[in-house]
N, C-alpha and C positions, 0 to 999 in steps of 0.2 A: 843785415838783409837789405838789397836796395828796391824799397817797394815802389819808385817809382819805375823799376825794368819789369814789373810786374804790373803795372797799371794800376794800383791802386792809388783812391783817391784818400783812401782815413786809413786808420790803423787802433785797433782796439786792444788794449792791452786789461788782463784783468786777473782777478784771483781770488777763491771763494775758502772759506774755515769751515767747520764744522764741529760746533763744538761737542765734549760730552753732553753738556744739558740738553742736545738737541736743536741749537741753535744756527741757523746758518748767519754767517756776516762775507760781503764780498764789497770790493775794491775795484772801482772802472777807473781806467785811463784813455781818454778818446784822440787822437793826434791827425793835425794836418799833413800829409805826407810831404805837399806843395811846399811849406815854411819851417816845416818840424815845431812847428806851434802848438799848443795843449787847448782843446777845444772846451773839453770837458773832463772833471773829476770829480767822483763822487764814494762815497763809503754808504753802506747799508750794511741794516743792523735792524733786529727785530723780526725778523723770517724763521718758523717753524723749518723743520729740517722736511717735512709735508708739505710746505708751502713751495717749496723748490721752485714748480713753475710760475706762483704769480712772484717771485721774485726776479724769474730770468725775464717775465714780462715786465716789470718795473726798467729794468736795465733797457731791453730793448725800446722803449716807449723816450726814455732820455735820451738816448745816441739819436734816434729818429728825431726827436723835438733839436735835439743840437745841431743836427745837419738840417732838416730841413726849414725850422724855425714853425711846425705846424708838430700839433700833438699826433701820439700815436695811438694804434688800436691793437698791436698787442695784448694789454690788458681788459678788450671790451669781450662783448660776447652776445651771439644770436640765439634766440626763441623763433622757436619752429613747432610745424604740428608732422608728427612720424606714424605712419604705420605701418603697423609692428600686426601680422594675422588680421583677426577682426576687427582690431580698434584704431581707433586715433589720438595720441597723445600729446600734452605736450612735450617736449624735448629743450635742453639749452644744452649748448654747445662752444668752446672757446673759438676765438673768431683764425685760428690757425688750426682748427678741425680738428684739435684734441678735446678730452675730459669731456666727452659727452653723456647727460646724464638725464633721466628721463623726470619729469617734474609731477606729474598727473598719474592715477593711476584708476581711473574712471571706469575702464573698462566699457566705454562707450564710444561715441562720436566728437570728437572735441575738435573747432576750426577758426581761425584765426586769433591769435594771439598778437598781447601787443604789450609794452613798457609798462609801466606804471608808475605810483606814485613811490616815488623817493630811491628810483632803480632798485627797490628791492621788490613790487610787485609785479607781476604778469596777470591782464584780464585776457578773458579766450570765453568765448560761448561754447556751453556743453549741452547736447541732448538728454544727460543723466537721469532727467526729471520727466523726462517725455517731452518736451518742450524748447528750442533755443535758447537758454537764458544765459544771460553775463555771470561769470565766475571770477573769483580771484584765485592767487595761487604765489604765495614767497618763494623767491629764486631759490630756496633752503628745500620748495619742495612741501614744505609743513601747510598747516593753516587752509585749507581751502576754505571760502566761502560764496556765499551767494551776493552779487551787486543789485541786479535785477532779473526780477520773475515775473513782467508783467506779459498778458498776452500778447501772443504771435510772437516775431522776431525781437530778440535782443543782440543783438551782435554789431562787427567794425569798429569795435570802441577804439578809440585812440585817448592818449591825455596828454593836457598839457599843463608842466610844471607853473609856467608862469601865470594862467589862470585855478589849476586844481581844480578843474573840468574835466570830466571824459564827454568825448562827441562821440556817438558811436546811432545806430539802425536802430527806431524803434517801430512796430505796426500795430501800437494797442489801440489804435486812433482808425485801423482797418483802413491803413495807406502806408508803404513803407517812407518815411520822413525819416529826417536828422533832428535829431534833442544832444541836448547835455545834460550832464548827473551832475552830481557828485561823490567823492568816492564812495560813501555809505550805499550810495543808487540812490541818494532822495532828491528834490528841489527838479523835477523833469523840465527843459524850458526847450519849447519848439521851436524851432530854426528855419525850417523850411515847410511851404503849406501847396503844395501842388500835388495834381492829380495824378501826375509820371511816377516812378519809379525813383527814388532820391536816397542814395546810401554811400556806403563804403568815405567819411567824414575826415578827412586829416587835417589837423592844426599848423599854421607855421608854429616856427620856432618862439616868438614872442604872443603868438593867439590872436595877434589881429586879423587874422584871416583862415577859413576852412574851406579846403578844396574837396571836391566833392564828386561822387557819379550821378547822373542825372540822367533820362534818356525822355526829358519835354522835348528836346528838340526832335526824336523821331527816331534817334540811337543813342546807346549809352555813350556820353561824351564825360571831358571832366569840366567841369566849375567850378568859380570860386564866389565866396559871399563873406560879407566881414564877421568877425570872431562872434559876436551878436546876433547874427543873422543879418539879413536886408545888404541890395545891393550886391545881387544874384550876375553873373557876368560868364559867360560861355570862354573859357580857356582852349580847347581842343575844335580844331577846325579842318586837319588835313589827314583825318584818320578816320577808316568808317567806325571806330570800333574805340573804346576807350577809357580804362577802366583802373584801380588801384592807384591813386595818387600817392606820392609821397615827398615832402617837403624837405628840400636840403637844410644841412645847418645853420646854414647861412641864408635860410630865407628867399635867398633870389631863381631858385630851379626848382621845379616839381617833375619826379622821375614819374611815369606809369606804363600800363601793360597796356599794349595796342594793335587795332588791326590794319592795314593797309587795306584791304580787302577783305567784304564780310565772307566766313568762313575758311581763312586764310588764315596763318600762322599767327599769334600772339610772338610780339617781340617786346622789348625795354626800348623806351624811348626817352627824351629828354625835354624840355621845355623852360625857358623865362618866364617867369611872374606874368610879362606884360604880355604872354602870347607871342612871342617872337624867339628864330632862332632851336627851333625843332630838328632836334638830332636822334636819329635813329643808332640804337647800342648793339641789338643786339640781330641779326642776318639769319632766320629763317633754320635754324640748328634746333628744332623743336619747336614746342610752344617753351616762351619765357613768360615769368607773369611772377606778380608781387614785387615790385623791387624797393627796399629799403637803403637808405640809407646810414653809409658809415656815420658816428660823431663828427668827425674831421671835413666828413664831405667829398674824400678825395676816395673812396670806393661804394660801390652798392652791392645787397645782399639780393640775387632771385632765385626762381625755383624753375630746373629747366625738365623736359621731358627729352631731351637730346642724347638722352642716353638708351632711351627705350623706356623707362621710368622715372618720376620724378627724385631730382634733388636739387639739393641747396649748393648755389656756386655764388661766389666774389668776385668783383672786376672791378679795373682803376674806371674811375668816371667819366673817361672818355669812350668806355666799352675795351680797351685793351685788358690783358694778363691775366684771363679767366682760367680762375681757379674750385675745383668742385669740392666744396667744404665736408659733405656727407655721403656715408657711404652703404648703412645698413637700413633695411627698408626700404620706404617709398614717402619724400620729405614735401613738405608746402609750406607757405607763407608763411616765411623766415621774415622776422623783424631786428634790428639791429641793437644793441643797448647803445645808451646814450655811457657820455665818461664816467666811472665809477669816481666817489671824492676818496 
């Protein structure tokens, strides 16, 4: 076959067993088409014959890491909240908008969801109790419990691995502020003491800093203050509207949902740490809003109305190759998993 009169750049050669005992094992061969050079080879072994697809995502996630030199996200997967009739659930979903499987079964009002600790939990506030409070939930779906039940609002939590902090909305203080837990919900520590409106809390990627919504200045904008608190600093300057932060992996962009115009469309927008360099993703096709971030960095997860109801769509991080992940129901605030080990 002459793959260069075909245009291609690689050429993937491969071949999968099956054993009786139920075993799968498969054999990659990755080739430069350019030098007839061998990029990559690899043998797996260890795959349920059930396991089928996280082993075609194991393969896909190498060839990608071999060509591009950046991991892949075939094997990650998004957390969303679905509703399904009367309620809202959680949902997780493979990040190629297969195996999607419902987590929660509350039978209530359940709203944003977020990673946890050790990528096998998911917090999310549930009304179940009559009340907002932080829940947990194992990606397995088992285990619910309670983080926090204190009054008024618990919700936005986010965490972060490298402190083993959730930042997330508290208003038992009868102001909505930013605290941090710990996973149990104990050790509360206030972060921010003003008389606005201060919620919706993201950590970067290392904790020294949380971005924030705030609306002291007179609308909801984003900010950022260090992982500690203190050293409070307005981010968001050329948008009336300004809201869902979300910190890339790498620390140097914060993705959020924004308005040009108050009462004017919600788009994804993009930003530098340092305030500079404000790129608009997404062009007036709905409201867009939530936007997460892939591991890699190189796509985000949001939640669009552009279809006439909400759902979960992907795009490369320039705003290009949107792709709409979900299909049954009416989806929201999709959060992305970090690398499974």
């Amino acid at each position: 076959m002459d793959w260069n009169s075909l245009g291609a750049e690689f050429v993937v050669v491969g071949m999968y067993t099956a054993g009786s005992d139920g075993n799968l094992e498969s054999s990659v061969l990755l080739f430069n088409v350019a030098d007839g050079g061998r990029i990559m080879g690899k043998h797996y072994t260890g795959y349920k014959r059930e396991d089928y697809r996280s082993l075609s995502h194991r393969i896909a996630d190498d060839i990608y890491k071999a060509i591009m030199q950046i991991d892949g996200i075939a094997g990650t997967k998004v957390v969303y909240i679905s509703k399904r009739g009367n309620y809202k659930e959680v949902f997780l979903i493979d990040a190629d908008g297969e195996n999607e499987r419902q987590l929660t079964n509350d039978r209530n009002l359940n709203v944003l969801p977020a990673w946890g600790a050790n990528s096998t939990e998911i917090y999310y506030t549930s009304y179940k109790d009559f009340n907002p409070d932080l829940c947990g939930v194992y990606i397995t779906g088992t285990g619910s419990w309670f983080i926090s039940r204190r009054a008024g609002i618990n919700m936005s939590a986010n965490y972060n691995e490298a402190r083993k902090l959730i930042a997330l909305t508290l208003s038992m203080d009868g102001n909505s502020e930013i605290y941090t837990l710990d996973r149990q919900g104990r050790n509360p520590q206030r972060l921010t003491n003003n008389r606005a409106i201060d919620c919706s809390p993201c950590w970067s990627p290392d904790g020294s800093l949380i971005a924030f919504t705030s609306d002291r200045s007179g609308s909801s904008q984003i900010w950022l203050m260090s992982g500690g608190g203190g050293n409070e600093r307005r981010l968001t300057k050329s948008v009336a509207y300004a809201d869902s932060a979300s910190f890339s992996p790498r620390g140097d962009k914060i993705a959020f949902a924004g308005q040009s115009s108050r009462g004017g469309r919600f788009d994804i927008y993009v930003i530098n740490v340092d305030g500079s360099g404000m790129q608009k993703l997404t062009r007036g096709e709905g409201d867009n809003e939530n936007p997460s971030w892939a591991p890699n960095g190189e796509h985000l997860a949001f939640a669009s109305s552009r279809t006439g109801q909400y759902q979960i769509y992907i795009m490369d991080a320039d705003g290009s190759n949107v792709r709409q992940l979900t299909k049954q129901g009416e989806n929201y605030s999709p959060d992305w998993s970090p690398f499974f080990n």
